[in-house]
N, C-alpha and C positions, 0 to 999 in steps of 0.2 A: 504493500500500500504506500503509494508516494505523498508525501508533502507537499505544498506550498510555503514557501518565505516569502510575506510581505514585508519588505522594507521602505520606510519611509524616503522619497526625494525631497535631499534639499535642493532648493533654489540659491545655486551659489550665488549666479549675476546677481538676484535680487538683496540676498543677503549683504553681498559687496557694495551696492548703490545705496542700502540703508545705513552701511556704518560709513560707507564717505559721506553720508549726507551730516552724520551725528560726531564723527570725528573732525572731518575737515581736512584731509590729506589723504593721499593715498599710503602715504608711507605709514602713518600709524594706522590704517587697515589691517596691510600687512602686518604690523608687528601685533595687534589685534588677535588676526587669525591663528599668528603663528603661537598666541599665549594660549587661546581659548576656543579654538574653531569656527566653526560656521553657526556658532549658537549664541544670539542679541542678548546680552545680559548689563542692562544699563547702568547697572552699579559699577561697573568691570570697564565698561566705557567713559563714566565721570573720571574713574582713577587714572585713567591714561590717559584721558583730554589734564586734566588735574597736575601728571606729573609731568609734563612735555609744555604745556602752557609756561611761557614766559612772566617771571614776576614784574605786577606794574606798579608804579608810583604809587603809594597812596594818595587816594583823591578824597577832601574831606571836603563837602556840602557846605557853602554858607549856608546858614540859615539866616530867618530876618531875625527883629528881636522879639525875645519870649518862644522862639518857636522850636518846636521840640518833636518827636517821633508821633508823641500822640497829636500831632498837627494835618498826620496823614491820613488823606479820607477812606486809604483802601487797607484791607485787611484779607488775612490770607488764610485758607482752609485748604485741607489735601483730599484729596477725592480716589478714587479708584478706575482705572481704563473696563468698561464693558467689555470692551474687544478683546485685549491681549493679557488684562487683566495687572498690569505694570499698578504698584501705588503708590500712593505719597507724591499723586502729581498735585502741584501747584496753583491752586485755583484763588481767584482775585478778586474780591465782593466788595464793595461800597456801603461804607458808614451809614446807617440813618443819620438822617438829617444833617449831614455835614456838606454835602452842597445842594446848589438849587439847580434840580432840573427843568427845564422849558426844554418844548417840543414845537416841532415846525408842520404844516400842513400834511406831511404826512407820516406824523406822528413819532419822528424820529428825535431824540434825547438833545440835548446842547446842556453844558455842565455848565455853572457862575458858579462861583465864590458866596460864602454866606456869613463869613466871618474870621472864627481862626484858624479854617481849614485851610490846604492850601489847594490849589484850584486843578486840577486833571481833565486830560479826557477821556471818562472812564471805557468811550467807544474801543479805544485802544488795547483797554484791558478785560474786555469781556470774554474774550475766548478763551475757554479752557481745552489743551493742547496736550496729546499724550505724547511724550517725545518717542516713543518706541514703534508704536505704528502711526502716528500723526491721525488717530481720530481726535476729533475735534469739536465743539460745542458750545454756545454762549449759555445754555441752563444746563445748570448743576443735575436736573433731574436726568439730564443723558449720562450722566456717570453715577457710579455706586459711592455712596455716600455712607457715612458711617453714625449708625444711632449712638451716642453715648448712654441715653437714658435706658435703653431695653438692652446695653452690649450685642447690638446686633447689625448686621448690615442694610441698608438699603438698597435695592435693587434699582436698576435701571429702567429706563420703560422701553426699550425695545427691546423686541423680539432675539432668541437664540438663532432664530434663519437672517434678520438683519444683519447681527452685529458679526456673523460670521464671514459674510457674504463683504462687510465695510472692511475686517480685516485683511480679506484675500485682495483689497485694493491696496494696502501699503506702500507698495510698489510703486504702483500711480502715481500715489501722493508724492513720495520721496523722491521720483522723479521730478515732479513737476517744481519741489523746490528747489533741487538741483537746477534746474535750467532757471531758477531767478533768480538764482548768486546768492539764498540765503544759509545761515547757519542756525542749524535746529536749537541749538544749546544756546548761542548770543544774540540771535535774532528774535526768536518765536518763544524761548524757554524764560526773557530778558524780564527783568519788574518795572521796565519800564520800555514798552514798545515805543519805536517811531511808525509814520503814518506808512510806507511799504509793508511793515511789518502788522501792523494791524488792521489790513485792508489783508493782507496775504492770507492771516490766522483765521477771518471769515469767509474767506478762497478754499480752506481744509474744510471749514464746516460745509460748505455750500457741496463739494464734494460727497462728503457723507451724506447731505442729504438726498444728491441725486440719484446715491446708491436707493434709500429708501425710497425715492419716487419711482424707481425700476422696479423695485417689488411690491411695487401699490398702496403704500404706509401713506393712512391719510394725512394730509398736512405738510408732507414733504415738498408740495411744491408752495406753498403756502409761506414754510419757513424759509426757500431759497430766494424767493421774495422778499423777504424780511432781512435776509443777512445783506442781499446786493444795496437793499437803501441805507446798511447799515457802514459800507463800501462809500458807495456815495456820501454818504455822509464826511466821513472819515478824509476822504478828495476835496472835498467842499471847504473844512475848517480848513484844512492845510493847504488851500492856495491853488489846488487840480482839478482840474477840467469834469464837474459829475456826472454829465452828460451820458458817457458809454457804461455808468454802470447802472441810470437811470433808465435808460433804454433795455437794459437785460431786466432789470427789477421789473418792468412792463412786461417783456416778455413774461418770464416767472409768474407773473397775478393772471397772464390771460390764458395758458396751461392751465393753473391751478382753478379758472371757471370753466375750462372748457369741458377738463378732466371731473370737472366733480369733488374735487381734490380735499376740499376742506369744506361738508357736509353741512348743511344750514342756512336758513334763509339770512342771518345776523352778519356771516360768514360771506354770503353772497351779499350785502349790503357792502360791506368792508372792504372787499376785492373790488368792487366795481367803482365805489371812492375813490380807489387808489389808480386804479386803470384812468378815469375820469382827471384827475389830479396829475399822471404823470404825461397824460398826454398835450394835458393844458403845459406844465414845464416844459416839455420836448415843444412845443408848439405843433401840436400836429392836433387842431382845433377837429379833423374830421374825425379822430378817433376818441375824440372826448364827447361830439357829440352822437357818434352811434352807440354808444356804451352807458351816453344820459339815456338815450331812446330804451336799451335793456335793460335799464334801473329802473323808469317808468311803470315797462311791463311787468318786473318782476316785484312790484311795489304792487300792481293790480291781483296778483296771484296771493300776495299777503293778505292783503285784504278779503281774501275771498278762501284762504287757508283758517282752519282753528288752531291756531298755537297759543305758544306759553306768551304767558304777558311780556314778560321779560325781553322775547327773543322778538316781539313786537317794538317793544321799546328802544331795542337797540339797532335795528332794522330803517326804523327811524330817524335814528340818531345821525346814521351816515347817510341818508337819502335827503333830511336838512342840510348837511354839509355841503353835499356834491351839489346840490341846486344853488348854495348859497357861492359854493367856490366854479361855478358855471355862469351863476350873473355877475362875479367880477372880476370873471378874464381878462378886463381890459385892465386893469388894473395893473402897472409895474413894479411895485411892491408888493406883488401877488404874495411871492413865491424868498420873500429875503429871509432871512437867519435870526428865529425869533432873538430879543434885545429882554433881558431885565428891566 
């Protein structure tokens, strides 16, 4: 009676493109491989980025006066990767009430100062980033969190067929940072992104989510919507042109109605706001008003549907908007960068 041996392939190219993307040379690959083989063990890669790294100046922070660490708006919790299951990544959350948030027409955040905080833009630091396989996320709830109160873990909300399917894209991703010259550990991994780098970090999320859009995870396109204006945004504060990520974020909301994507009349209210909205930004006044024209009708099917009060009320909310941001198009302070 014969046997079979299954043994496992590894993916050396793949494994190679991911540790030059987290080392930064190819020479400490190789010496990499040659300590540890072809197995990602990021503890093992800090100590050799760690001991090969060049010592730098100390650089010590002015501060203004009276100001001190607890001056700083953001604060840090460690989280757990879904995917590859890496922990103790790094994740970046914002004070209550330490600054003032204002939002712009469609709905995206702008950070003020409120006193003796000092002032950030936390657009920068929202993404949480696993540096082993670069899954990626602005809410905490896509990664496994840890209860202190029950000593127990929290689970992620997607699925074992997702998150399988996001890891087998690693590859992808660590490619795609490769060809933009970034470094996973100084760039993405950094406590304080610049605007490539925090346009980039919601480049990995938008990714993952496309994976979920391929497997029909509701809201996936819904959320890659949400991260592109979050893109644009990030282009906008810093001086770049928002236009081409305004343009995909339209794209992304008319998927996400065409598909179905994100289930509810509240839902369809909110995507078509935004469709309405960004077409009036791009100036493409025909696509703002054939999209009033489906707000109309799908404002007539409310009316004529029995739902929750609520999901009335909020149905509403954005169908007030969009009319209200339709009659004043002419308007050239439509569209500026809300002011305190």
């Amino acid at each position: 009676m014969g046997y079979w041996v299954i043994m496992a392939v590894i993916d050396e190219v793949g494994v190679r493109r991911r540790l030059r993307i987290m080392l930064g040379s190819d020479a400490l690959v190789e010496e990499y491989i040659t300590q540890n083989g072809y197995r990602i063990d990021v503890l093992k890669i800090q100590a050799l980025r760690t001991e090969h790294e060049k010592p730098k100046p100390l650089h010590i922070e002015e501060s203004g006066p009276g100001e001190t660490a607890a001056d700083d708006p953001i604060f840090s919790v460690f989280l757990k990767c879904p995917s590859c299951y890496l922990t103790s990544i790094p994740s970046h959350d914002l004070k209550a009430k330490s600054l003032q948030v204002l939002t712009d027409r469609f709905g995206m955040p702008y950070y003020r100062g409120t006193g003796r905080f000092k002032v950030v833009d936390y657009n920068l630091h929202s993404v949480t980033i696993c540096p082993q396989c670069l899954y990626a996320s602005p809410d905490k709830r896509d990664f496994i969190a840890r209860d202190p109160a029950h000593a127990r873990e929290v689970p992620a909300r997607l699925h074992q067929g997702e998150l399988a399917a996001i890891l087998a894209g690693a590859d992808d991703r660590a490619t795609w940072i490769l060809n933009q010259g970034l470094d996973v550990q100084r760039d993405l991994m950094a406590r304080d992104r610049n605007p490539q780098s925090g346009i980039a970090a919601y480049e990995l999320a938008i990714m993952r989510a496309q994976i979920e859009f391929d497997r029909n995870v509701p809201f996936s396109a819904f959320k890659m919507g949400g991260y592109t204006l979050k893109q644009a945004t990030i282009a906008l504060v810093n001086g770049l042109d928002p236009l081409p990520w305004y343009q995909k974020a339209m794209q992304h909301y008319l998927t996400c109605f065409e598909r179905s994507n994100a289930p509810g009349f509240q839902y369809d209210g909110q995507i078509l706001y935004l469709v309405i909205a960004l077409g009036l930004r791009l100036g493409n006044l025909d696509v703002s008003g054939t999209y009033l024209g489906v707000l109309d009708r799908t404002k007539a099917r409310v009316e004529l549907a029995n739902i929750d009060a609520q999901v009335q009320q909020t149905f509403d909310r954005w169908y007030a908007q969009a009319r209200e941001i339709w009659a004043d198009r002419e308007n050239p302070d439509l569209f500026a960068s809300p002011k305190a």
